[in-house]
C-alpha positions as CSV (number, residue, x, y, z in Angstrom):
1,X,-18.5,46.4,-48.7
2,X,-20.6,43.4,-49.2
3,X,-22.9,42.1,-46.7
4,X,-24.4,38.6,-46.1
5,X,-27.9,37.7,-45.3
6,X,-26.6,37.8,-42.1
7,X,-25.9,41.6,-42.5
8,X,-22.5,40.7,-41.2
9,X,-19.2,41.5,-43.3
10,X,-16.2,39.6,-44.8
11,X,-13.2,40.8,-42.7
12,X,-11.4,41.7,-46.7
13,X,-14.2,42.8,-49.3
14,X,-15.7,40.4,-51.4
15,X,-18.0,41.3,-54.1
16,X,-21.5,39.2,-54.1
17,X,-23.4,39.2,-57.3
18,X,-26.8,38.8,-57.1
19,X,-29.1,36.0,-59.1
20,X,-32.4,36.7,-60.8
21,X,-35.3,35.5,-59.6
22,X,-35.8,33.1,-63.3
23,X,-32.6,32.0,-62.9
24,X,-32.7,29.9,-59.6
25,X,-35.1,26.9,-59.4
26,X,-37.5,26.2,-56.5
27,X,-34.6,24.9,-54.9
28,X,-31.4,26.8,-55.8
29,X,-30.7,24.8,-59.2
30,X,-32.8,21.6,-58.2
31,X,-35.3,20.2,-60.6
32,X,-39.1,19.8,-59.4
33,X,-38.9,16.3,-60.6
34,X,-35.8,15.5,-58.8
35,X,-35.6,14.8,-55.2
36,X,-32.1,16.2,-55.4
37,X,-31.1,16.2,-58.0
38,X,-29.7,19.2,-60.4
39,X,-31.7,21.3,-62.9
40,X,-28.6,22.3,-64.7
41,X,-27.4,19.4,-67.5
42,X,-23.9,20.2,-66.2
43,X,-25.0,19.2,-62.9
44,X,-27.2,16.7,-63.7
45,X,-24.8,14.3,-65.8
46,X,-22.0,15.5,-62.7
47,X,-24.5,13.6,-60.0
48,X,-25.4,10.9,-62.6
49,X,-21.4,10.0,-62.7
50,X,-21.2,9.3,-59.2
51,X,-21.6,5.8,-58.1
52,X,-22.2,5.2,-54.0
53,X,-24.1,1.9,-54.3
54,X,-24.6,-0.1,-51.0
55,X,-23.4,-2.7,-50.0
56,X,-25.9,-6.3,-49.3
57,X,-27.6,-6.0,-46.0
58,X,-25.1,-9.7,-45.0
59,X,-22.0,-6.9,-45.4
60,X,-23.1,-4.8,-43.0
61,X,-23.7,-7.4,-40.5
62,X,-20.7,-9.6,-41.2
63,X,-19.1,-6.1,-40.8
64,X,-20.4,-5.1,-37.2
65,X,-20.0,-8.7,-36.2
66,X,-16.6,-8.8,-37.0
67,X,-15.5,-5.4,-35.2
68,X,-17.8,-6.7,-32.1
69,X,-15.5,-9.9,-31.7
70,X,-12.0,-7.6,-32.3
71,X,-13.2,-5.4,-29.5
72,X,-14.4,-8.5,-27.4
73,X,-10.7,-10.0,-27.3
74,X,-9.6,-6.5,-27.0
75,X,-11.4,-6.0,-23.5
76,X,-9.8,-9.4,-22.8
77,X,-6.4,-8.6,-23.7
78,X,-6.8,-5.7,-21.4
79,X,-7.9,-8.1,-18.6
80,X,-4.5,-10.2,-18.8
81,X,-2.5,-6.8,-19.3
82,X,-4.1,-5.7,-15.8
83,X,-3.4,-9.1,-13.5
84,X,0.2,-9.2,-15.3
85,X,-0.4,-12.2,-17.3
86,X,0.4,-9.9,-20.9
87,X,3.2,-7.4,-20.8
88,X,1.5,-4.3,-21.1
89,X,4.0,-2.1,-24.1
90,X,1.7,1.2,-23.3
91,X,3.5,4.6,-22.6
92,X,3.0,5.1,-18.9
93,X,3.9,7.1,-16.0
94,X,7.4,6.2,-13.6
95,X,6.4,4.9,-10.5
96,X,7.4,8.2,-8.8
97,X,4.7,10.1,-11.2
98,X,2.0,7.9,-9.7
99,X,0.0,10.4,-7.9
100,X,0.2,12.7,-10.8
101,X,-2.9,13.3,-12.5
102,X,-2.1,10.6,-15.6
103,X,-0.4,12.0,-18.7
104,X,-1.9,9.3,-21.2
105,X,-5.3,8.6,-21.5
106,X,-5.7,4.4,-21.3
107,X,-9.0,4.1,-21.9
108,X,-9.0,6.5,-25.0
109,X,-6.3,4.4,-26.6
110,X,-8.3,1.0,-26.5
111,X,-9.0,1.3,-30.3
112,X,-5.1,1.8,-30.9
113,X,-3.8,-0.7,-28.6
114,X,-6.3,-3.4,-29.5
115,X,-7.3,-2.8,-33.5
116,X,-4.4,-0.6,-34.5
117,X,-1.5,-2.1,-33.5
118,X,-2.7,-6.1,-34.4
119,X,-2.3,-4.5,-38.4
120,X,-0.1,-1.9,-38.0
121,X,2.7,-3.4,-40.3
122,X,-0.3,-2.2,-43.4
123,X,0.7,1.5,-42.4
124,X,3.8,3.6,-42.7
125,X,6.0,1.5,-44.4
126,X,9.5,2.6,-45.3
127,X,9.9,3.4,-48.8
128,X,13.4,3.7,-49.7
129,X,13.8,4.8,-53.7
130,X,11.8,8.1,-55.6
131,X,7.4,7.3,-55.0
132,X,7.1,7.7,-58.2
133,X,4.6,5.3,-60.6
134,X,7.0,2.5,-58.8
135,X,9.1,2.2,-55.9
136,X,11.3,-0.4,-53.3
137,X,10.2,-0.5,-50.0
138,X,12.0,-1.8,-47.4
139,X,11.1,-5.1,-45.7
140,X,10.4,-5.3,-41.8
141,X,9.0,-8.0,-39.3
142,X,7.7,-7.9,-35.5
143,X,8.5,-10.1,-33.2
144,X,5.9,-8.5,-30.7
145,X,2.6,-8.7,-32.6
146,X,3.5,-5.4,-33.9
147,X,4.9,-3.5,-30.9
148,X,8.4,-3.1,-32.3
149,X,9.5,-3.6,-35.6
150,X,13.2,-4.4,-37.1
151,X,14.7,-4.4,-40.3
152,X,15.6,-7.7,-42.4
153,X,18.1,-5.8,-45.4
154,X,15.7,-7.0,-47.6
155,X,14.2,-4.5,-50.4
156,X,11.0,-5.3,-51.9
157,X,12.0,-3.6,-55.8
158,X,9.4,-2.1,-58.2
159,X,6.1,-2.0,-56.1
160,X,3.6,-0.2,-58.1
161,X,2.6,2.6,-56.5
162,X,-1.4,2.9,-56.0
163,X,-1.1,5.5,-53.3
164,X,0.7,8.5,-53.6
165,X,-0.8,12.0,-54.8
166,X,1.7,11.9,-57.4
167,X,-1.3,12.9,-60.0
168,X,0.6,14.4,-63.2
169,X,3.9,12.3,-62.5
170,X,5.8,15.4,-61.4
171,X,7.7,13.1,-58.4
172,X,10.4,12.4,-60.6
173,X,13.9,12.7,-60.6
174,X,14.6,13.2,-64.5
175,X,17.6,15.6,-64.5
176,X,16.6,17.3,-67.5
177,X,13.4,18.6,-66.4
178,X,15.0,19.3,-62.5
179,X,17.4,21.1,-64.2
180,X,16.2,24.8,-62.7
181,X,15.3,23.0,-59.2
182,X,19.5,22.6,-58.8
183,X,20.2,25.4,-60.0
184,X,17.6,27.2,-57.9
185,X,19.1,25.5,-55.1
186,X,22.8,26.1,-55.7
187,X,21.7,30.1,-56.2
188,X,19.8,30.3,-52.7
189,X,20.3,27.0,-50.9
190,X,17.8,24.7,-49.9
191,X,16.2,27.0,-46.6
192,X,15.4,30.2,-46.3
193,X,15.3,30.9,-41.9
194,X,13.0,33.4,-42.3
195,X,9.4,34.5,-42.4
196,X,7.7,36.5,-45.4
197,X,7.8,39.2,-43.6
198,X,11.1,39.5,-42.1
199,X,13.8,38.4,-44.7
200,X,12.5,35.5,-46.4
201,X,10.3,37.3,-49.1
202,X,12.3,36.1,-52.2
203,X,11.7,37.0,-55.2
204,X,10.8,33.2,-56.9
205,X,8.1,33.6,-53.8
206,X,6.5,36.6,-55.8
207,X,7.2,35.1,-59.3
208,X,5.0,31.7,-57.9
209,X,2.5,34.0,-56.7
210,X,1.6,35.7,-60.1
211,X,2.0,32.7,-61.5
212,X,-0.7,31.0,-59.3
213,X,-3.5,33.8,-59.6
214,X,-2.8,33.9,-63.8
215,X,-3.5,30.0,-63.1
216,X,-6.4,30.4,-62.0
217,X,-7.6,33.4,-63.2
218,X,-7.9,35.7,-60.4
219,X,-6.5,38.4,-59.4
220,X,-4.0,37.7,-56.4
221,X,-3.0,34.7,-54.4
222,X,-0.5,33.9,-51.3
223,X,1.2,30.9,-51.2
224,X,2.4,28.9,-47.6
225,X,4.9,26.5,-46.8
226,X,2.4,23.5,-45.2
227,X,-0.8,22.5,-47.0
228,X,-2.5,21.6,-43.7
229,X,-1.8,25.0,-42.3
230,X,-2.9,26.6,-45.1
231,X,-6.6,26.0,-43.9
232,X,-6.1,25.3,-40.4
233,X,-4.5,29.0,-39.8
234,X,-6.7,30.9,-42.4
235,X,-10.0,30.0,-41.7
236,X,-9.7,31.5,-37.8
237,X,-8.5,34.9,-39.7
238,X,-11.4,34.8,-42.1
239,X,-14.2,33.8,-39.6
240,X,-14.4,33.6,-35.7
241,X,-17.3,34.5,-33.1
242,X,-20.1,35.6,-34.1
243,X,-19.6,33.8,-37.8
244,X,-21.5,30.4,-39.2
245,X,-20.2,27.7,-41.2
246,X,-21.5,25.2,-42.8
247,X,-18.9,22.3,-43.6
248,X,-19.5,19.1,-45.6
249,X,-19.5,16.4,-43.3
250,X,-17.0,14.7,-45.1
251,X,-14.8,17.4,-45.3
252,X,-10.7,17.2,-44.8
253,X,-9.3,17.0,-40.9
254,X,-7.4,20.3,-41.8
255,X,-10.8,22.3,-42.6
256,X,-11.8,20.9,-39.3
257,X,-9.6,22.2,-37.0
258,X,-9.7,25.3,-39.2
259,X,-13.0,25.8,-38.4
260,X,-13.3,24.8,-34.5
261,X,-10.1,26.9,-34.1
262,X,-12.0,29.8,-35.2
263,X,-14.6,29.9,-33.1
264,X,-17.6,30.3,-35.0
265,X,-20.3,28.6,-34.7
266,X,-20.1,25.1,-36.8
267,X,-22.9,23.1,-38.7
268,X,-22.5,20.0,-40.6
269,X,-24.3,19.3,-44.3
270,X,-25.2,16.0,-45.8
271,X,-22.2,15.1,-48.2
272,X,-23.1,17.0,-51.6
273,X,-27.1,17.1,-50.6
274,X,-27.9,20.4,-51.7
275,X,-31.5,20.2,-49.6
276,X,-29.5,19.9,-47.1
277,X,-27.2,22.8,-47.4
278,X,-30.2,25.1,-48.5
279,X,-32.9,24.2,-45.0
280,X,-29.4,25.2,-42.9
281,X,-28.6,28.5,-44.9
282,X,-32.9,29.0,-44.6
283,X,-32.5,28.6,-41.1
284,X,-29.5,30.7,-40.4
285,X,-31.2,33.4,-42.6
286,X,-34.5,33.1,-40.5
287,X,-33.5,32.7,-37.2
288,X,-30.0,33.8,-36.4
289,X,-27.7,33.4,-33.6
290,X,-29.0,31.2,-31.1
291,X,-30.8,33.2,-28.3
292,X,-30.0,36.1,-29.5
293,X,-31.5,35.4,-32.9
294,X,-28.8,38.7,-33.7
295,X,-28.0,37.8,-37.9
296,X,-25.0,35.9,-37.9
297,X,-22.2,38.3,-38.9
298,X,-21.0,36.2,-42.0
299,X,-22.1,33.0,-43.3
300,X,-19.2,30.9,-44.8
301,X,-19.9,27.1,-47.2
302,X,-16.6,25.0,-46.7
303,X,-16.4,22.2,-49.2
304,X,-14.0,20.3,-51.2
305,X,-13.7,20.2,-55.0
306,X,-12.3,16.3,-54.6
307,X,-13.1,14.6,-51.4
308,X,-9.9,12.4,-51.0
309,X,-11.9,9.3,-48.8
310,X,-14.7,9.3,-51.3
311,X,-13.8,10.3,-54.9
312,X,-16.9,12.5,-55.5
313,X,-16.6,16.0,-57.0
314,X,-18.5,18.7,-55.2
315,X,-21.5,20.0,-57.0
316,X,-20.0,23.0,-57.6
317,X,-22.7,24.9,-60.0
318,X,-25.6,24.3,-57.5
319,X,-23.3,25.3,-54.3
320,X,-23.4,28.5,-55.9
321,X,-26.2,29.4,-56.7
322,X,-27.2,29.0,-53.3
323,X,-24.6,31.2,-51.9
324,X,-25.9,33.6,-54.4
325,X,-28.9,33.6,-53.4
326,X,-28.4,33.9,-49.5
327,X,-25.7,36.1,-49.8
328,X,-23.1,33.5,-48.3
329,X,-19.4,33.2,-49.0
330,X,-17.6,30.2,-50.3
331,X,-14.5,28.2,-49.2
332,X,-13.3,25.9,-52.0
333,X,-10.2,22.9,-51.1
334,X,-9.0,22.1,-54.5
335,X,-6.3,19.9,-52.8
336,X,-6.8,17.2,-54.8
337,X,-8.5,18.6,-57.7
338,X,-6.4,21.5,-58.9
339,X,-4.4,20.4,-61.9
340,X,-6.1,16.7,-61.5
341,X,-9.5,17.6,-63.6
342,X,-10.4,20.1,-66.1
343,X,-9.4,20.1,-69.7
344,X,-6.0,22.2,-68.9
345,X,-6.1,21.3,-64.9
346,X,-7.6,24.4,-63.7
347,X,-9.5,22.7,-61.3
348,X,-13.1,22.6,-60.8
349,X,-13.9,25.9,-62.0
350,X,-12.6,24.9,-65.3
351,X,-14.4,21.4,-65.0
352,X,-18.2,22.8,-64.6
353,X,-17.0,26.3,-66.5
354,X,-18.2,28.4,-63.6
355,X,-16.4,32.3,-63.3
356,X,-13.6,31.9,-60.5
357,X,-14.5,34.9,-59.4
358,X,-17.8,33.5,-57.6
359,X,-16.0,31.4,-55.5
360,X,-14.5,33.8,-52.8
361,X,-11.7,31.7,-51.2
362,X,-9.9,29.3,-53.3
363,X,-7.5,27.2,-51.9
364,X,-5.2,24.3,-53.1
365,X,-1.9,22.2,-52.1
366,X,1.6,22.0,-54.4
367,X,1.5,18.9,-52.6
368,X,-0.2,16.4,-55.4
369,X,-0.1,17.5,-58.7
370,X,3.0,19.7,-59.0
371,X,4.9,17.3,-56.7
372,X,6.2,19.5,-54.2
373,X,4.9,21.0,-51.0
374,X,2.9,23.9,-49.3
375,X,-0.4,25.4,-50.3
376,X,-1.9,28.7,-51.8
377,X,-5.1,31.1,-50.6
378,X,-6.1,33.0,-53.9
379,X,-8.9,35.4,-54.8
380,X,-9.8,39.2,-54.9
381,X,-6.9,41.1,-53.7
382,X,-8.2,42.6,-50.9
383,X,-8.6,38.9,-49.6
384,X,-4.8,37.8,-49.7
385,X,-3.5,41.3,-48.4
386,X,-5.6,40.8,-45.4
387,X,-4.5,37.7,-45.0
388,X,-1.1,38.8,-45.3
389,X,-1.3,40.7,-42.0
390,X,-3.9,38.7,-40.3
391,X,-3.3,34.7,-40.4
392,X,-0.6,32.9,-38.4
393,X,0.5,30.8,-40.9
394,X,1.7,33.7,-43.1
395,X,3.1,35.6,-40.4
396,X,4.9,33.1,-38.3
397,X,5.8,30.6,-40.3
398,X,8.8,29.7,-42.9
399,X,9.2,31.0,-46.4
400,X,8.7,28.3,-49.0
401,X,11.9,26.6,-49.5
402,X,13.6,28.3,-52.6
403,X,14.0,24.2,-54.8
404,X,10.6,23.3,-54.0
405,X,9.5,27.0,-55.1
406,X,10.8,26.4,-58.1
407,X,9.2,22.6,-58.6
408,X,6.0,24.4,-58.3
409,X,7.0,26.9,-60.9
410,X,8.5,24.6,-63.3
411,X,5.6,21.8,-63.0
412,X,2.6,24.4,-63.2
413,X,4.8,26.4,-66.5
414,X,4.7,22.9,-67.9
415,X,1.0,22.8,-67.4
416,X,0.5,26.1,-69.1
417,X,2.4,25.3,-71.6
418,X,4.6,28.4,-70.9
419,X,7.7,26.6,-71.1
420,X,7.7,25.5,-75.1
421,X,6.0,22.4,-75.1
422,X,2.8,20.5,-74.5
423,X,4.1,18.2,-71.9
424,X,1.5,19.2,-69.3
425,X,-1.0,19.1,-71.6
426,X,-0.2,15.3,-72.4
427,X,0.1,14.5,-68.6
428,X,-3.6,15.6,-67.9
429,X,-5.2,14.1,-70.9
430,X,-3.1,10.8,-69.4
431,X,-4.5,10.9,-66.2
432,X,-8.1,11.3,-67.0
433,X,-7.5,8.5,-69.9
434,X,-6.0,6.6,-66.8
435,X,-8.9,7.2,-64.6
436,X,-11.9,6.4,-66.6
437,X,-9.9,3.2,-68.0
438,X,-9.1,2.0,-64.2
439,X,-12.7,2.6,-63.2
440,X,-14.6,0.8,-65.5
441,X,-12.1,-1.6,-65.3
442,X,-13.1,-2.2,-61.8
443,X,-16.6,-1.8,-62.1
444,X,-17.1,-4.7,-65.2
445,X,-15.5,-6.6,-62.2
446,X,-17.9,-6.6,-59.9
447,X,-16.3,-4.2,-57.2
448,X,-18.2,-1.2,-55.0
449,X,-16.4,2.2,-56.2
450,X,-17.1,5.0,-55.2
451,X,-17.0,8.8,-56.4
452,X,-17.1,10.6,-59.9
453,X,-15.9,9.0,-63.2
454,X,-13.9,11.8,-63.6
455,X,-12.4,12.0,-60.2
456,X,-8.8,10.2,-59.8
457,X,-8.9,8.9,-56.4
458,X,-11.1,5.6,-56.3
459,X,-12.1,4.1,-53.4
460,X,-12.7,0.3,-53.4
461,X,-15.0,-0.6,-50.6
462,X,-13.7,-4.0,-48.7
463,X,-15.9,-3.2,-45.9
464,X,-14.8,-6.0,-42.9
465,X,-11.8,-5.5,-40.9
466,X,-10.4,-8.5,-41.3
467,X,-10.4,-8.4,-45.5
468,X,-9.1,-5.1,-45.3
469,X,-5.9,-6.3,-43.6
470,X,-5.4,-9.0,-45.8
471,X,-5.8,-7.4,-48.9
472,X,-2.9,-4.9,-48.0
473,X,-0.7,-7.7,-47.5
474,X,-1.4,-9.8,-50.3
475,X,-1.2,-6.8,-52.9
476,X,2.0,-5.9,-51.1
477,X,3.0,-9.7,-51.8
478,X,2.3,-9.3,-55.3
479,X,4.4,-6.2,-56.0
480,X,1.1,-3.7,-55.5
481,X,1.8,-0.9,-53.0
482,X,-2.0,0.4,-51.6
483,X,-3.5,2.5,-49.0
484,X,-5.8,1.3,-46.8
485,X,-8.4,2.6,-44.5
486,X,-11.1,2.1,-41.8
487,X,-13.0,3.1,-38.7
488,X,-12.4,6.0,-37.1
489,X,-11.3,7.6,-40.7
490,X,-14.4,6.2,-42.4
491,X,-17.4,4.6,-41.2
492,X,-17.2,1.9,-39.3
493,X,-19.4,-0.1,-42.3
494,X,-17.4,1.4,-45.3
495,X,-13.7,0.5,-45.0
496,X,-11.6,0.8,-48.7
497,X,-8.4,0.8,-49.9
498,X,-7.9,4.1,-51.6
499,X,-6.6,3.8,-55.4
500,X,-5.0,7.1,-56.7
501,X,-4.3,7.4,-60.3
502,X,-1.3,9.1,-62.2
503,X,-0.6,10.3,-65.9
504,X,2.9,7.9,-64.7
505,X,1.0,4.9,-64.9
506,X,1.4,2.9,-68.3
507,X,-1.5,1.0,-69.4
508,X,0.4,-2.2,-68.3
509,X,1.0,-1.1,-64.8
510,X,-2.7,-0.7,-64.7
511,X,-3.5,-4.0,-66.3
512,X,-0.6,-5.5,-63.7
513,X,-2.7,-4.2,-61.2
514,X,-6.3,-5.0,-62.5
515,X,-5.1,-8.9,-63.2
516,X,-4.0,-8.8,-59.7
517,X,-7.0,-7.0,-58.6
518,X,-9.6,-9.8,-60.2
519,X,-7.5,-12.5,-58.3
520,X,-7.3,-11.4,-54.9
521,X,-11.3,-10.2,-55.1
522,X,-12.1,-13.6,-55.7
523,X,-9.7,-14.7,-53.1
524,X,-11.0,-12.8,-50.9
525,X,-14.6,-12.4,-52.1
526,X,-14.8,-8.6,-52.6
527,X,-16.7,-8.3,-55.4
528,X,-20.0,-7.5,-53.9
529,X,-21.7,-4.9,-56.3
530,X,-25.2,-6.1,-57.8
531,X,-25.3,-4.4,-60.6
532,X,-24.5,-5.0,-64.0
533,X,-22.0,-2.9,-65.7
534,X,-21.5,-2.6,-69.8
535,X,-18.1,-1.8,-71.0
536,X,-19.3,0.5,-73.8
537,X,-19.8,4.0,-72.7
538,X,-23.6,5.8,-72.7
539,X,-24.1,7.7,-75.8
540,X,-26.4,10.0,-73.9
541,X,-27.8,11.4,-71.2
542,X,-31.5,11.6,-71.3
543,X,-31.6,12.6,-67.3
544,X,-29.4,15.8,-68.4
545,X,-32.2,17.3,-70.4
546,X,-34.7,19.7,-68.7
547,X,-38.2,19.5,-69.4
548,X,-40.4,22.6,-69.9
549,X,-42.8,22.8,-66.6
């Protein structure tokens, strides 16, 4: 059984492999020359292709100025709520529930009822046709500032749809290529009413589930009906008192509650800063537990191989090599990566051609690239058949309903290429011909993007409240459906709308949206990137090549 530098052991066994001492840098895979940057040319052109430029300092102020006068008139609304000059439309106790310690929290919700609910019409709008690459969304007004809304029996027809995970195009209602999904359904109905474990173990669930570790290349995997369960019930059955992690501050909500729900101890790493991630595995080598200093009985890195809010890939060589070489284990969310990068859509792995087998815990979601739902935990096979037996979402909860088993099936056979043709194949080289297209697209224009080049989400920083809220609306008045978000999902300085390509998109949908783009970011003045961007691509890479010390 493997230990960590903690002397503390993985509840299944998972093997470690050491690194020789030429092989790591001074700092894990770092560069001396670097500050942090990677030593590796893999790594190196990886960090070069992310783009986080800041903003002009006027931003930032126009930014906090803004939200100051919002929350001004918000304390002032909630003045003329209190003397009964507003109608207050906040979920309160009856007047016989008075003396009852108070159910809702008033103070708490100030940024809802004052912020939120001015702009709520940019949010959970009704779509009302297949998300595909376009859908009709129905049209709604408020009468009370956003309170209530009601329904005109208008549809809005053939909004291009910027926001869905729909990566490879796999929402789609073509009946040839659903043809198993009915027929899977007609053969065991559409729920199964059962757990794993009692009498909902089918056999398309153990056909998905050799399917998935041949995938990726490992040698088992479980698969779960909820991709937000899928970490927030396995991480407490992997880790729990006693246990460290160390969690990318920009991590997923889902990892989050995974990891407070376990209760081990928590500690938070600069965003892909691999100084910063080795001085906390240094000092949990060094000193231990607090007062106790007792080694910590396993030491667990949680990251993300796409980070959804900012489009960067994690630095996925340099991550290990440092787990290597403190003996730590690895927790990998390929929710939006897996089947969205790579040359065959194998994920990161496949991306930075690292062995599968070093990351100890991969996990991933059927829920954006194979168009369905649910999640998977896959690795050595003494990890999934503990998990079997020891998380809650495996034991407790639902089977995988039987059609959307087989839309995972038949979308990740079509990106093998198992079933007879090179459909999948196609779809991926689409999507990352989409994605570098759209991005340099946007950056000519003048527009702060964040993330990787390769990566398919693109955030477009808009930065002030108030152009955030009017960009939604006036790409949803042009036939251009985006997601938008700010504070307390992002900083309060870096509010974006959140573009997320698809191998769907034609090239004219894209220039559709990219005319429309240019326009409204003059409209609106949003093109506040300084620097000067060249539409033919670098022919090399002179900060990938290592010098001999």
């Amino acid at each position: 059984m493997a230990r960590t530098a903690a002397n503390g052991h993985l509840k299944p066994h998972l093997n470690q492999n050491g690194l020789k001492r030429e092989d790591i840098k001074r700092n894990g895979y770092h560069n001396k020359r670097e500050k942090n940057g990677p030593g590796t040319c893999v790594a190196s052109r990886q960090h070069k292709q992310e783009s986080f430029e800041q903003a002009p300092m006027y931003v930032a102020v126009m930014t906090y100025l803004g939200f100051g006068i919002v929350t001004l008139f918000g304390y002032f609304r909630d003045f003329l709520r209190a003397v009964g000059i507003e109608k207050c439309h906040l979920a309160q106790e009856r007047e016989e529930q008075k003396d009852f310690v108070p159910l809702y929290q008033d103070f708490e919700n100030f940024y809802t009822r004052n912020l939120y609910m001015r702009v709520r019409d940019n949010w959970n709008r009704p779509i009302c046709s297949l998300p595909g690459p376009v859908f009709d969304v129905m049209e709604r007004v408020s009468d009370d500032y956003n309170w209530t809304f009601r329904f005109t029996g208008k549809t809005l027809h053939n909004v291009i749809n910027m926001g869905s995970y729909n990566y490879l195009g796999f929402a789609e209602n073509n009946t040839d290529f659903m043809k198993t999904v009915a027929e899977k359904t007609s053969q065991y109905g559409v729920g199964v009413c059962s757990t794993r474990q009692e009498i909902g173990n089918l056999d398309i669930h153990e056909e998905l589930e050799q399917l998935v570790a041949t995938f990726l290349g490992v040698e088992s995997s479980m698969t779960f009906g909820m991709g937000f369960a899928t970490n927030s019930m396995n991480i407490p059955a992997l880790v729990g008192k006693g246990c460290l992690i160390l969690s990318d501050e920009v991590n997923h909500t889902s990892l989050i509650l995974g990891a407070r729900l376990s209760g081990a101890s928590i500690r938070v790493f600069k965003h892909n800063n691999m100084q910063s991630l080795e001085k906390l595995l240094r000092e949990a080598v060094c000193s231990g537990q607090p007062r106790t200093h007792r080694p910590w009985k396993k030491i667990l890195i949680m990251v993300e191989g796409i980070y959804s809010m900012e489009g960067s890939l994690v630095r996925l060589p340099e991550i290990i090599a440092l787990k290597k070489k403190y003996k730590a284990y690895l927790f990998v969310d390929e929710a939006h990566s897996i089947g969205a990068v790579g040359p065959t859509g194998r994920g990161v792995t496949e991306l930075f051609n690292v062995n599968p087998a070093d990351v100890d815990v991969m996990m991933g979601t059927f829920t954006k690239s194979f168009g369905a739902a649910g999640g998977y935990i896959a690795g050595k096979k003494e990890l999934v058949d503990y998990l079997r037996c020891q998380s809650h979402s495996a034991v407790y909860a639902t089977s995988l309903s039987p059609p959307v088993t087989e839309q995972i099936i038949r979308a990740m056979k079509c990106i093998m290429g198992n079933n007879g043709s090179t459909e999948g194949i196609r779809r991926i080289r689409q999507l990352a011909e989409n994605t570098k297209y759209f991005r340099a697209r946007l950056k000519e224009m003048g527009f702060i993007i964040y993330g990787h080049e390769d990566s398919p989400v693109v955030p477009i920083l808009l930065y002030m409240p108030g152009k955030v809220v009017a960009f939604a609306r006036e790409m949803l008045e042009r036939k251009i459906g985006v997601v938008v978000v700010g504070f307390p999902a992002t900083p309060i300085t870096e509010a974006r709308a959140r573009f997320c390509l698809s191998a769907a998109h034609t090239r004219e949908m894209l220039n559709q949206v990219l005319h429309h783009m240019n326009e409204v970011g003059d409209l609106f003045c949003l093109k506040f990137s300084r620097r000067k961007h060249s539409s033919r691509p670098d022919l090399h890479d002179e900060t990938g090549l290592e010098l001999s010390s």
